[in-house]
ROSE-4610 file (N, C-alpha, C; in Angstrom, 1 decimal, always signed):
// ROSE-4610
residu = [X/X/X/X/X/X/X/X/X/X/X/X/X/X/X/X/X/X/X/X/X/X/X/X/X/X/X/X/X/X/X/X/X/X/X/X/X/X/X/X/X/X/X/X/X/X/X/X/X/X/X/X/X/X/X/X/X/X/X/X/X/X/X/X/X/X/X/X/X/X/X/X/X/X/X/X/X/X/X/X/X/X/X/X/X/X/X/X/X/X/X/X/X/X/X/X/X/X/X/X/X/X/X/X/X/X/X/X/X/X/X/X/X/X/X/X/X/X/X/X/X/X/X/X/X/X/X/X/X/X/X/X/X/X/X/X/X/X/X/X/X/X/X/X/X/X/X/X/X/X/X/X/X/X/X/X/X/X/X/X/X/X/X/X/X/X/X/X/X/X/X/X/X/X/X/X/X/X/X/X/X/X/X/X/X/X/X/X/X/X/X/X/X/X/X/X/X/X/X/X/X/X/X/X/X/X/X/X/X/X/X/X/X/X/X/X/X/X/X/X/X/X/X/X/X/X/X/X/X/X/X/X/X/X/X/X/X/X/X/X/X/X/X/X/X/X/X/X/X/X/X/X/X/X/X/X/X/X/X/X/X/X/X/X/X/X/X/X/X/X/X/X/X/X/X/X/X/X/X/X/X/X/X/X/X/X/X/X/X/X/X/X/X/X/X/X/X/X/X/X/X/X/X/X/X/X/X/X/X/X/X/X/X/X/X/X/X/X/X/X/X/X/X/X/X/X/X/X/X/X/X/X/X/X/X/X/X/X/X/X/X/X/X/X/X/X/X/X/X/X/X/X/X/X/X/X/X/X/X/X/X/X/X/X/X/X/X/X/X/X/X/X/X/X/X/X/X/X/X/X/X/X/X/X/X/X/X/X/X/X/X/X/X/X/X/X/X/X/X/X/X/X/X/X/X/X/X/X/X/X/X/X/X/X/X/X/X/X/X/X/X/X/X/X/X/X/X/X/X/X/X/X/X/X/X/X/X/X/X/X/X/X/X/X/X/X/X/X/X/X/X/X/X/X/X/X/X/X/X/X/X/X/X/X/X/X/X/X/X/X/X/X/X/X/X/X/X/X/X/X/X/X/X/X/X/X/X/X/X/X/X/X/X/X/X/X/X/X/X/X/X/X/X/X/X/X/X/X/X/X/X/X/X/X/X/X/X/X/X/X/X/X/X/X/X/X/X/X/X/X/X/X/X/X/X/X/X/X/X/X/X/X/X/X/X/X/X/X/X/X/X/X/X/X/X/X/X/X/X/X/X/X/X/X/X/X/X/X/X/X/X/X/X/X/X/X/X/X/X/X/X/X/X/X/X/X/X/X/X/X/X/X/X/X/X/X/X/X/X/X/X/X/X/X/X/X/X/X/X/X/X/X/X/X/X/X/X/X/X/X/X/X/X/X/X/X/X/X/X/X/X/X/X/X/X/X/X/X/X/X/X/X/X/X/X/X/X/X/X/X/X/X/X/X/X/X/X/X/X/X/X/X/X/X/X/X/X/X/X/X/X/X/X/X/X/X/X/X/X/X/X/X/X/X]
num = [1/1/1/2/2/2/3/3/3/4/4/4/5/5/5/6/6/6/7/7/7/8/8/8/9/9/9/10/10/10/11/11/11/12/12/12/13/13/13/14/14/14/15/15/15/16/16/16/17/17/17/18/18/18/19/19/19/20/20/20/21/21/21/22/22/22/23/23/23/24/24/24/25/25/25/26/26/26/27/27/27/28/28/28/29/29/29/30/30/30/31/31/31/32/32/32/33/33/33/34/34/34/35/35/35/36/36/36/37/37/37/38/38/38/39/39/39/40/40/40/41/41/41/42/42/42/43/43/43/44/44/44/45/45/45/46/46/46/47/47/47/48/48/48/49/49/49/50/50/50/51/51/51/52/52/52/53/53/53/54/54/54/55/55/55/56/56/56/57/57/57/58/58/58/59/59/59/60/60/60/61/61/61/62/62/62/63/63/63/64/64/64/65/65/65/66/66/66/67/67/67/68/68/68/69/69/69/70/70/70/71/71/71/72/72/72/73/73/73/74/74/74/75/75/75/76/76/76/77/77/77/78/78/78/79/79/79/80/80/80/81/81/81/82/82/82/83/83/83/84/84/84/85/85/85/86/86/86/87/87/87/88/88/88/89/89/89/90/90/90/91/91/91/92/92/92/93/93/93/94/94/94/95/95/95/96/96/96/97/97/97/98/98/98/99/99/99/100/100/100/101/101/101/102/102/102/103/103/103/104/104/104/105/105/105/106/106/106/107/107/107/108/108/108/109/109/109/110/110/110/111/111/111/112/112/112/113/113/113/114/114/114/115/115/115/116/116/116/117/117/117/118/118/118/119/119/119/120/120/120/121/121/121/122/122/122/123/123/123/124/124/124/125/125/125/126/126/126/127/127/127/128/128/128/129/129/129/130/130/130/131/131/131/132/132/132/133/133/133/134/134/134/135/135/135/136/136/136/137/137/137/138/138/138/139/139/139/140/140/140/141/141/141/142/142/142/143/143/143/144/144/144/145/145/145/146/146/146/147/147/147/148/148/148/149/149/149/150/150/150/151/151/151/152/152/152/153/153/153/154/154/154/155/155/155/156/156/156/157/157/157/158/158/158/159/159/159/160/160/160/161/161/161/162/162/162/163/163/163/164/164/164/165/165/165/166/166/166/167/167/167/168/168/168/169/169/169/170/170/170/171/171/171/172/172/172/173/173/173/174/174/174/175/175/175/176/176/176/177/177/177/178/178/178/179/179/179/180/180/180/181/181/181/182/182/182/183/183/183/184/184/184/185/185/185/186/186/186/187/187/187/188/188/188/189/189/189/190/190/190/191/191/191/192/192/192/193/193/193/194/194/194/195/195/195/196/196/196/197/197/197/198/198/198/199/199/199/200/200/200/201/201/201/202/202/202/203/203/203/204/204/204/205/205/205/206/206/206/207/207/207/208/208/208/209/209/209/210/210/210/211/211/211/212/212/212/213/213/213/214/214/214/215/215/215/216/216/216/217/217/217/218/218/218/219/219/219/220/220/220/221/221/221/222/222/222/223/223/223/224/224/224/225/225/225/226/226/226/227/227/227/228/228/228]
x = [+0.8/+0.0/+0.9/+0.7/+1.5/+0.8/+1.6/+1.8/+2.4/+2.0/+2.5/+3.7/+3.5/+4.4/+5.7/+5.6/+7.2/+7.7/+7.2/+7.8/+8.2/+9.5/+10.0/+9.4/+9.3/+8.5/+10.2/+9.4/+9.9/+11.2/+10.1/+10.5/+11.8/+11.5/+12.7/+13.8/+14.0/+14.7/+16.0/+15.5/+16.1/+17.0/+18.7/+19.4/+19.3/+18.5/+18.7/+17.0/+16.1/+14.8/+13.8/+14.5/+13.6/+12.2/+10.7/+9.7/+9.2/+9.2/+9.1/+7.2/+6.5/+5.1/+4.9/+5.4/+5.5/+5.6/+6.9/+7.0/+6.6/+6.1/+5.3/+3.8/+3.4/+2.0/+1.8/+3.1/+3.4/+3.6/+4.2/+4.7/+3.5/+2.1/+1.5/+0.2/+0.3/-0.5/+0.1/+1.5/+1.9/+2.2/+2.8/+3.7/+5.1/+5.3/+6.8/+8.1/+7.6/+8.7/+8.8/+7.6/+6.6/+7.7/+7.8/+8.6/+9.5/+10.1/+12.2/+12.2/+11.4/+12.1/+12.0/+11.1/+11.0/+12.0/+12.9/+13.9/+14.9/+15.2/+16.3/+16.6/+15.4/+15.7/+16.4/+16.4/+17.3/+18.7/+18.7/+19.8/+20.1/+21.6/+22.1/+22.0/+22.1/+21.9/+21.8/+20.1/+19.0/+19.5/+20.3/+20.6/+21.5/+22.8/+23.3/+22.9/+21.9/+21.2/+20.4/+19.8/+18.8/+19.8/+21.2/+21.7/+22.5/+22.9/+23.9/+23.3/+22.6/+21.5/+21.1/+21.5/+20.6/+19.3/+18.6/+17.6/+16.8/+17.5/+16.9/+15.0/+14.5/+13.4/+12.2/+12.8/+11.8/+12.0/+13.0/+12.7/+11.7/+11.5/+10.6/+8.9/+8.9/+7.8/+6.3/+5.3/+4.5/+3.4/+3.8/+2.9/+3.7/+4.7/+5.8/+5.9/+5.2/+4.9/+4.0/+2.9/+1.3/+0.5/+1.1/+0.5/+0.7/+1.9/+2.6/+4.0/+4.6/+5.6/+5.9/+7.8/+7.4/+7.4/+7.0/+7.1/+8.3/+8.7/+10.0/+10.4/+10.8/+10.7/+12.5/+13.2/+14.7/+14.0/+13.7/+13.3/+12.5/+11.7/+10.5/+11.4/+12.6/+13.2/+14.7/+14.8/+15.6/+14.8/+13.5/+12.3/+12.0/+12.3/+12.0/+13.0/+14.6/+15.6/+16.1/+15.1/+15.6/+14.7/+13.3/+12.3/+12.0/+12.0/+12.4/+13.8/+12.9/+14.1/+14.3/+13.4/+13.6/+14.1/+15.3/+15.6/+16.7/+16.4/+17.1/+16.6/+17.6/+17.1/+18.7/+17.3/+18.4/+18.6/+19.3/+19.4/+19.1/+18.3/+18.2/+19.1/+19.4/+20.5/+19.8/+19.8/+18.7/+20.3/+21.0/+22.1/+23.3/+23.9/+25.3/+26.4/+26.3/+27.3/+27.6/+29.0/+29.9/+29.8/+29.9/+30.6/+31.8/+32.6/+33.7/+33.4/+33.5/+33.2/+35.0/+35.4/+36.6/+36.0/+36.2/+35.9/+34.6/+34.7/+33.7/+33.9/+33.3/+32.8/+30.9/+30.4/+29.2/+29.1/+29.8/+29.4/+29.7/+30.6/+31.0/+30.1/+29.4/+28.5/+27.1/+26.7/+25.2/+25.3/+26.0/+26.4/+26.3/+26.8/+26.6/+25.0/+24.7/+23.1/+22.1/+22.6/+21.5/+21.7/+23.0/+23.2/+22.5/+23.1/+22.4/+21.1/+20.4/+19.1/+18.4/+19.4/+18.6/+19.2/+19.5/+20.0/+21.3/+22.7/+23.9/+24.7/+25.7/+26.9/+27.7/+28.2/+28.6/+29.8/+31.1/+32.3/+32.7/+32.8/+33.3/+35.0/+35.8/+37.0/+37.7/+38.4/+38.5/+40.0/+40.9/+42.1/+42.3/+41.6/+41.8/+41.3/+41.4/+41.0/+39.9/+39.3/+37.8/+36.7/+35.5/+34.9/+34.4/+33.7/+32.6/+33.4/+34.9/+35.4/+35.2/+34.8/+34.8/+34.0/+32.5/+31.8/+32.6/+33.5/+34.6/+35.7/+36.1/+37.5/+37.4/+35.8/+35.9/+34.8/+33.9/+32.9/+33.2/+33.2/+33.4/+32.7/+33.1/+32.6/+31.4/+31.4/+30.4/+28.9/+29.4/+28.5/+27.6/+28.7/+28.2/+28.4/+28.2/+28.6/+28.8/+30.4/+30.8/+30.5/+29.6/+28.8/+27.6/+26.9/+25.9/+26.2/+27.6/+28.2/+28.4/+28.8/+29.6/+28.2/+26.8/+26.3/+25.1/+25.4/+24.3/+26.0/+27.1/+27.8/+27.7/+27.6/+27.2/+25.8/+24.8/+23.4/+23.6/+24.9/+24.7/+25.4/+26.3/+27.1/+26.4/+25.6/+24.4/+23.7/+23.1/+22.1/+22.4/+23.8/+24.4/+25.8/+25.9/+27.6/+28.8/+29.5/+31.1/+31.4/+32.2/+33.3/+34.6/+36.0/+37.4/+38.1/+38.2/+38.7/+40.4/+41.4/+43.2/+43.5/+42.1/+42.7/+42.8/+44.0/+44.3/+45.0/+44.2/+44.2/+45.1/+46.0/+47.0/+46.6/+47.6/+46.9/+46.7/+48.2/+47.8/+46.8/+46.7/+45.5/+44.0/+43.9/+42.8/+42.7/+43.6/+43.8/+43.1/+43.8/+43.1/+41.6/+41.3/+39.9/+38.9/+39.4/+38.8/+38.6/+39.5/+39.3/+37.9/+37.9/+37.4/+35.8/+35.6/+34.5/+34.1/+32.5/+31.9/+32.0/+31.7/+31.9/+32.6/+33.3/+33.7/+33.7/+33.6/+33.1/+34.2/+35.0/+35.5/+35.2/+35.4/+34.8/+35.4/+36.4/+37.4/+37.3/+36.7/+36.6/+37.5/+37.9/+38.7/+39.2/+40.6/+40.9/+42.0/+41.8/+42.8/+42.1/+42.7/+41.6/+42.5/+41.7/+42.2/+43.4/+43.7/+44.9/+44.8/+44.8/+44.3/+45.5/+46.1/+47.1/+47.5/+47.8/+48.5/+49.2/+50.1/+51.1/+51.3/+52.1/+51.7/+51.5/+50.8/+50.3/+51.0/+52.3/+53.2/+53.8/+53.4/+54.1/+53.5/+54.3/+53.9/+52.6/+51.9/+50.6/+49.4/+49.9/+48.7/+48.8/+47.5/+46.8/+45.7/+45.6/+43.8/+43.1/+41.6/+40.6/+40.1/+40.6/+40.7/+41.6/+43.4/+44.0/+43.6/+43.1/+42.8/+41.5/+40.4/+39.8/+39.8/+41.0/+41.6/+42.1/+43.0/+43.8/+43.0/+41.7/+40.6/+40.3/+39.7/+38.8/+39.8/+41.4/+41.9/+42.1/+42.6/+42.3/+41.4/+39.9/+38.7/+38.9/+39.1/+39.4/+40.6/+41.5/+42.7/+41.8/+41.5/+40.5/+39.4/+38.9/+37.8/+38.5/+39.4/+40.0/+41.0/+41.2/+42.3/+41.5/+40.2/+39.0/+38.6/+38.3/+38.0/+39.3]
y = [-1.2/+0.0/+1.2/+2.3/+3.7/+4.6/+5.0/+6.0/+7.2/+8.4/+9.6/+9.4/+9.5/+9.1/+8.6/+7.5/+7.0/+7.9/+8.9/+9.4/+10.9/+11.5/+12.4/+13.5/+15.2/+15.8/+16.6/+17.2/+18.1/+18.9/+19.6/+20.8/+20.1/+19.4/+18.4/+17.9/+17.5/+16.8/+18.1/+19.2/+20.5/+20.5/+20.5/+20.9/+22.5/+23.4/+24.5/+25.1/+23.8/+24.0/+25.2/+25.1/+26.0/+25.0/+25.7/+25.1/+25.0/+24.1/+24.5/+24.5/+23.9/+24.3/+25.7/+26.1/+28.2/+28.8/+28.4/+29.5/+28.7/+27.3/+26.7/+27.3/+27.1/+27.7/+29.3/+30.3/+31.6/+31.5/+31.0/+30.9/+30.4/+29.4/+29.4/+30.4/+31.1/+32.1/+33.5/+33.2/+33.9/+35.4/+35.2/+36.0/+35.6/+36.1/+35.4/+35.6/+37.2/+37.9/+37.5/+37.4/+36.6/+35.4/+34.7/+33.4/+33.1/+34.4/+34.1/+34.6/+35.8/+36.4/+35.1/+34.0/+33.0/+32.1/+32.0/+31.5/+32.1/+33.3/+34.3/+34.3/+34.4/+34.3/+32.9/+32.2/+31.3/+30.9/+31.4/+31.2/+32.7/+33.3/+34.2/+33.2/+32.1/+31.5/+30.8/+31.4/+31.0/+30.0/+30.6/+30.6/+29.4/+29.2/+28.5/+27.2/+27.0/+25.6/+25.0/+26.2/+25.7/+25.3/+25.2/+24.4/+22.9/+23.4/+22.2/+21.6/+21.8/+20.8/+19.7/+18.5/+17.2/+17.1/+18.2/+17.8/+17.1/+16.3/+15.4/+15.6/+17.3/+17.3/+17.0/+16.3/+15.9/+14.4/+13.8/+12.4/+12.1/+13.0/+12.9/+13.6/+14.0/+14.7/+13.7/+14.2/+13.4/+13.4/+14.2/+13.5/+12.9/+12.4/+11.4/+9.8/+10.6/+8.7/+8.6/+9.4/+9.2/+9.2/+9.6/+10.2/+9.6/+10.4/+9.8/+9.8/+11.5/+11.9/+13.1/+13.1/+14.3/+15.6/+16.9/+17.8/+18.5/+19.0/+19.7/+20.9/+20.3/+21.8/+22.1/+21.9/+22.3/+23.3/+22.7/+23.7/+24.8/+24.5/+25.4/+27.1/+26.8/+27.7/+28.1/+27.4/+27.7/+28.8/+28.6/+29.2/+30.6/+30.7/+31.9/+32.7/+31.9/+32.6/+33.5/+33.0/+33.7/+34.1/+34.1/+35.1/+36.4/+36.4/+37.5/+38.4/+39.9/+40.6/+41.3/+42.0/+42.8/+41.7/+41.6/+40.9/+41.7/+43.0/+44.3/+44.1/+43.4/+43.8/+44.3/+44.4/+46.0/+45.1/+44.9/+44.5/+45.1/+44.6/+46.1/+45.9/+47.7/+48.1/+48.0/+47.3/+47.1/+47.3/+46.7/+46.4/+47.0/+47.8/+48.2/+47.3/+45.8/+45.0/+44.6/+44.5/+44.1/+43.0/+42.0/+40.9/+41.0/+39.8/+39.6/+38.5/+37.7/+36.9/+36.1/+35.5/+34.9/+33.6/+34.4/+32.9/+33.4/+33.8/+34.0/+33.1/+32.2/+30.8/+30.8/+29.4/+29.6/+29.5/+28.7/+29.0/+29.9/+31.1/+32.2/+33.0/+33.2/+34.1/+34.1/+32.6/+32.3/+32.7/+32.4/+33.0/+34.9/+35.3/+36.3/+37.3/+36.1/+36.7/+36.1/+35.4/+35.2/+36.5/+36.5/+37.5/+39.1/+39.1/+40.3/+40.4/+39.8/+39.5/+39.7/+39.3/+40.1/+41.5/+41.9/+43.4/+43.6/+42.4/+42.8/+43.4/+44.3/+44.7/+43.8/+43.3/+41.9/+42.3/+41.9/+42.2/+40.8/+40.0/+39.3/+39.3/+38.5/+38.9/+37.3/+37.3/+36.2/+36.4/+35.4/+35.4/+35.3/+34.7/+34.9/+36.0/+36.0/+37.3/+37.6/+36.8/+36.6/+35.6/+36.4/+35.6/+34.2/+33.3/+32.5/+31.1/+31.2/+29.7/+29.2/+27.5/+26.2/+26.4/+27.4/+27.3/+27.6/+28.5/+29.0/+27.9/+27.3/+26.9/+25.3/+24.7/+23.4/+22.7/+23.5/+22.8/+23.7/+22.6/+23.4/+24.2/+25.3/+26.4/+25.7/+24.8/+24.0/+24.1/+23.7/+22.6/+24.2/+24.9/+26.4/+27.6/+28.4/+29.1/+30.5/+30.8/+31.7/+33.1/+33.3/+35.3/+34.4/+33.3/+32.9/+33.2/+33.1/+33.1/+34.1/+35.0/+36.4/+37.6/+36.8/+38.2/+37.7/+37.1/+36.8/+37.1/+36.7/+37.4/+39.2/+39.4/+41.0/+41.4/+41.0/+40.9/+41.0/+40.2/+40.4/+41.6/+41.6/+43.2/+44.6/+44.7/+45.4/+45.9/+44.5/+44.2/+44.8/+45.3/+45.7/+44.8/+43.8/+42.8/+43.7/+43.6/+43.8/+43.0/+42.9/+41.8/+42.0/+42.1/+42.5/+41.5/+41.3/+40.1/+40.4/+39.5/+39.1/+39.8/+39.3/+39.4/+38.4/+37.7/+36.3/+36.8/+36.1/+36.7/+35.5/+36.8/+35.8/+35.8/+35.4/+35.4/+36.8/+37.9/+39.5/+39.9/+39.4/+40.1/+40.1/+38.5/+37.8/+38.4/+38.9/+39.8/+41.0/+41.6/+43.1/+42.7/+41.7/+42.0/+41.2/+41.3/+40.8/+42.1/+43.0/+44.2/+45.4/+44.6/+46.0/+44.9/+43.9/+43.2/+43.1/+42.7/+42.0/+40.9/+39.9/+38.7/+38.3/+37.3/+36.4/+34.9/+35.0/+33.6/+33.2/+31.7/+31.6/+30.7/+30.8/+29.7/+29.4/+29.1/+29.6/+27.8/+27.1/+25.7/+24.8/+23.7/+22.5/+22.8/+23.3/+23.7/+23.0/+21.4/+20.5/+19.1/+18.0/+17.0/+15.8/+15.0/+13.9/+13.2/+12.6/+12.0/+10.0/+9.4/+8.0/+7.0/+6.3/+5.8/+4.4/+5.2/+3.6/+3.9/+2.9/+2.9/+4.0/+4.7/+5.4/+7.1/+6.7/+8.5/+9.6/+9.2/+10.5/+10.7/+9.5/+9.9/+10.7/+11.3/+12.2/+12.4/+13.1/+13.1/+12.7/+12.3/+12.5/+13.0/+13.6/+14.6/+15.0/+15.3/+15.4/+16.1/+15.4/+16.1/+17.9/+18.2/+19.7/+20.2/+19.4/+20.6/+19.8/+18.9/+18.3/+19.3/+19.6/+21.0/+22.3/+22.6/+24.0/+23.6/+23.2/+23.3/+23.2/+22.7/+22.6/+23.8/+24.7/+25.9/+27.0/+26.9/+27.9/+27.8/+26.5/+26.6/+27.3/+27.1/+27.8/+29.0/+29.4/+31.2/+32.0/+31.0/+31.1/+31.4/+30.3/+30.4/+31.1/+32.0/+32.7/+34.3/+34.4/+35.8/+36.0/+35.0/+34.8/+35.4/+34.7/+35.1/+36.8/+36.7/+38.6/+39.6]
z = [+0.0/+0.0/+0.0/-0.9/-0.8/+0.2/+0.8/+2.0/+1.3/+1.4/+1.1/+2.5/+3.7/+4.8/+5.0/+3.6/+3.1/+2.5/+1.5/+0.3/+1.3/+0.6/+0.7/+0.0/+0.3/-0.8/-1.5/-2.7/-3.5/-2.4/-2.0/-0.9/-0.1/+0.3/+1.5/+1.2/-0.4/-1.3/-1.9/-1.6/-2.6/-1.1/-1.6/-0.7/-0.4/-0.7/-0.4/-0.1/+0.1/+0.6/-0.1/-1.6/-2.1/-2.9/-2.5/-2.6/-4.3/-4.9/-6.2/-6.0/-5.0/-5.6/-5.5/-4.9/-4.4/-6.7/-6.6/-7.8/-9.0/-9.1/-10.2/-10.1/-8.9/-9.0/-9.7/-9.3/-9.5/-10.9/-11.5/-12.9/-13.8/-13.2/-13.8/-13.9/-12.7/-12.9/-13.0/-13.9/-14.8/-13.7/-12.6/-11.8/-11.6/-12.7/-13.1/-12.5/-12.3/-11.4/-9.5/-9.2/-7.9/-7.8/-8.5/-9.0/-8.9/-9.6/-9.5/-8.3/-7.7/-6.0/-5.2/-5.8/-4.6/-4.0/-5.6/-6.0/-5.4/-5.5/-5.5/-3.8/-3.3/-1.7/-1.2/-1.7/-1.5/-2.0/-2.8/-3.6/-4.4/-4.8/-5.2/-6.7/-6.8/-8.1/-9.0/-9.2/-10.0/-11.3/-11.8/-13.3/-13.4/-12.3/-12.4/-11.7/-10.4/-10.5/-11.3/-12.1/-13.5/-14.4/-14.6/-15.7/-14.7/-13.7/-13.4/-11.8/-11.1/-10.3/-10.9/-9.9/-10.5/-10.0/-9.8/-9.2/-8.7/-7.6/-6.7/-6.6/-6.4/-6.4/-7.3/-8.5/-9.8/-9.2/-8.4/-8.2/-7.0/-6.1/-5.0/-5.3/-7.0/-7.1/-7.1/-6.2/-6.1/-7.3/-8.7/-9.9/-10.7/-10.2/-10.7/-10.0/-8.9/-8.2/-8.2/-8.1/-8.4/-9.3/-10.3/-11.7/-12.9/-13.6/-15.1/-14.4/-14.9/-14.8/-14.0/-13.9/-12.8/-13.4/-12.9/-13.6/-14.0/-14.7/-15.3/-14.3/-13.1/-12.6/-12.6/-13.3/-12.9/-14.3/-15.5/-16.8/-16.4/-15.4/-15.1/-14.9/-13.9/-13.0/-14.2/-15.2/-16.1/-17.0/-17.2/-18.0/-17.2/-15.9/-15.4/-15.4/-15.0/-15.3/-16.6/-17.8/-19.1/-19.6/-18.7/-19.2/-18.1/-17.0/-16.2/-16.3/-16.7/-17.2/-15.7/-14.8/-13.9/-12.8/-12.5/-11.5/-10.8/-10.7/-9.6/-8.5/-7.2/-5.9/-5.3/-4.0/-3.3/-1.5/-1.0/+0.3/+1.5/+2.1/+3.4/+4.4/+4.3/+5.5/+6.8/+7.7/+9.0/+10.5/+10.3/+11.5/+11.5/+12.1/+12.1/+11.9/+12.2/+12.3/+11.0/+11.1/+9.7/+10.0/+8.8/+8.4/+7.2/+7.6/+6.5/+5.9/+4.9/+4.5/+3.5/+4.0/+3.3/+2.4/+1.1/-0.3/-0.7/-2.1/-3.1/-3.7/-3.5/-4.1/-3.7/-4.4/-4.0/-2.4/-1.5/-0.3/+0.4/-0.2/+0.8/+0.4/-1.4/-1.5/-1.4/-1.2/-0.6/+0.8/+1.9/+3.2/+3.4/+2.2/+2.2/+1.5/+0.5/+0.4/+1.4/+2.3/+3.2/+4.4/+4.4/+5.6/+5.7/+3.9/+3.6/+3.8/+3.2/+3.2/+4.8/+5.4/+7.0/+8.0/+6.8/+6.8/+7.5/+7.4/+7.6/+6.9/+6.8/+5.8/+5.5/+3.9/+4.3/+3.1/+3.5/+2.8/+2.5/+0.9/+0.6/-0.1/+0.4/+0.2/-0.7/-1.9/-2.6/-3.4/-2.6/-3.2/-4.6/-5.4/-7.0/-7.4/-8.5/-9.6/-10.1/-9.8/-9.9/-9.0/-9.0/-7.9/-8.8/-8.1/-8.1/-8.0/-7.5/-6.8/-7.8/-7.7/-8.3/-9.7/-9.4/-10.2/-11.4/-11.5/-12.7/-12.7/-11.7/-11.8/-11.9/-11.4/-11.4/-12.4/-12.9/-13.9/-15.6/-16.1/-17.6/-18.3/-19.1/-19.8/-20.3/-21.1/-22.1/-21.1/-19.9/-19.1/-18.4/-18.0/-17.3/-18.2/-18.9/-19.2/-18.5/-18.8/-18.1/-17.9/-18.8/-18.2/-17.5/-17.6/-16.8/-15.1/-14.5/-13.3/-13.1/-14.1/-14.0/-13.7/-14.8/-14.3/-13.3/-12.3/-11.3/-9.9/-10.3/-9.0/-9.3/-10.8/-10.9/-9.8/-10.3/-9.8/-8.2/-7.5/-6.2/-5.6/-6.5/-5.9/-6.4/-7.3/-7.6/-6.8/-5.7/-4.7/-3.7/-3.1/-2.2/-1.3/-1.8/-1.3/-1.9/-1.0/-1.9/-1.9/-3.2/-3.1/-4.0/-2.8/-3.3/-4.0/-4.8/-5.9/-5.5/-5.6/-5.7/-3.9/-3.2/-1.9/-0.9/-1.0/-0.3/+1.3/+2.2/+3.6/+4.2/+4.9/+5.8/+7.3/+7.8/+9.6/+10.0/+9.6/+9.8/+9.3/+8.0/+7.6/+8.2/+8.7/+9.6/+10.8/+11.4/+13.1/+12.7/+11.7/+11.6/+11.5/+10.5/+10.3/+11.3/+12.6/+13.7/+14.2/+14.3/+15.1/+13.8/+13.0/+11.9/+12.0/+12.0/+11.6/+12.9/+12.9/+14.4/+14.2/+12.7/+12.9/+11.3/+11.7/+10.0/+9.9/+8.4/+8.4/+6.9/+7.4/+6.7/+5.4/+4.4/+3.6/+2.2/+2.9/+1.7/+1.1/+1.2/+0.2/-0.1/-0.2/-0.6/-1.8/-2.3/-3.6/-3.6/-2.8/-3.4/-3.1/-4.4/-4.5/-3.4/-3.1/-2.6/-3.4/-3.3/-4.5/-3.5/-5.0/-4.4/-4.3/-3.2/-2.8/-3.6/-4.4/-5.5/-6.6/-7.6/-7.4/-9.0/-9.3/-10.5/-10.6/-9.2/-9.0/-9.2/-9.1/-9.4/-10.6/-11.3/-12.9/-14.0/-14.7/-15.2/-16.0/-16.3/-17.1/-16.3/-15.0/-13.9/-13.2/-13.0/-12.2/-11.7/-10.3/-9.7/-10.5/-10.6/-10.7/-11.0/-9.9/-9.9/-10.9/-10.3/-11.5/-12.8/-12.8/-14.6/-15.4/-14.5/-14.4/-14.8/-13.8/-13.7/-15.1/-15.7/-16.9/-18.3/-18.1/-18.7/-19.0/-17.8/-17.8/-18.2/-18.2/-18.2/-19.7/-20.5/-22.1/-22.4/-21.8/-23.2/-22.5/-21.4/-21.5/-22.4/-22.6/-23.9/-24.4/-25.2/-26.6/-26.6/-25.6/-25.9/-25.9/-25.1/-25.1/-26.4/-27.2/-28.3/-29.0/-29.4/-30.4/-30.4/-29.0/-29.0/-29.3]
């Protein structure tokens, strides 16, 4: 006998608890914009889980276990990401307290749109040259495409974040910004791969994951900046 009781929902399945009945319902009654904010509050990035999420939440969907099939909702939120033009928001200033935020990656800049979002000043600081971590340096151009990343980390510093790009923090640097911040949060990410203990691993032409990646991602910016 089926039990809704066994089954997991939509909502519970989404690692970041965004409700897709909320902005499906919205999208079908054609509040589009209603839709992406629903999205947006959980995530700084709409655009980029609509291409590269496996969304787990189409496997827990209940007209997928009860019905036919499940509904397209990773396309649904891809659909609103490229048909919503006004997606200008503004952060409210509500608290004097600073934050620092170490690592513009997605977890140092979702940390930072949630913080914002409840009215803190939120200073993101990222040793490379450019923000968005892994999303740039570990998934391929093909797979993400790179103004897709570039203009939703725009979108947040728009919104009200800073964020200082080629600033890699030492321990002085970390002191001072104890005395200048109320609070920080570090999130600077795993930017080295495990390496697997057998016999070979050090000979030449192998290499982890990441830098096999990195050497990847940094070709098609060759080749895209060659072209322009």
């Amino acid at each position: 006998v089926y039990s809704l009781a066994t089954e997991t929902a939509c909502t519970t399945t989404c690692p970041l608890g965004i409700s897709p009945q909320g902005y499906i319902n919205l999208t079908k009654a054609g509040k589009l914009e209603e839709a992406y904010d629903l999205i947006w509050q959980k995530t700084p990035f709409p655009s980029v889980c609509s291409r590269i999420c496996h969304h787990p939440c189409e496997q827990s969907c209940k007209r997928g276990i009860l019905v036919d099939e499940p509904i397209a909702i990773r396309s649904i939120k891809r659909y609103l990401c490229e048909t919503v033009t006004n997606k200008a928001k503004k952060y409210p200033q509500v608290f004097e307290e600073m934050v620092a935020i170490i690592g513009a990656g997605p977890a140092g800049l979702t940390a930072a749109h949630y913080l914002a979002q409840a009215g803190y000043a939120v200073t993101v600081f990222e040793g490379d040259a450019e923000a968005g971590g892994m999303l740039v340096r570990g998934i391929p151009a093909f797979r993400l495409p790179r103004e897709v990343v570039r203009k939703e980390i725009a979108d947040i510093e728009e919104a009200g974040i800073e964020i200082r790009v080629g600033q890699r923090i030492n321990k002085s640097d970390f002191e001072k910004m104890k005395k200048e911040y109320d609070a920080i949060i570090v999130a600077a990410g795993a930017s080295n791969s495990k390496e697997l203990n057998i016999t070979g691993r050090n000979m030449e032409g192998v290499m982890t994951s990441l830098d096999f990646m990195a050497r990847v991602n940094n070709r098609s910016e060759e080749r895209r900046v060659g072209k322009e």
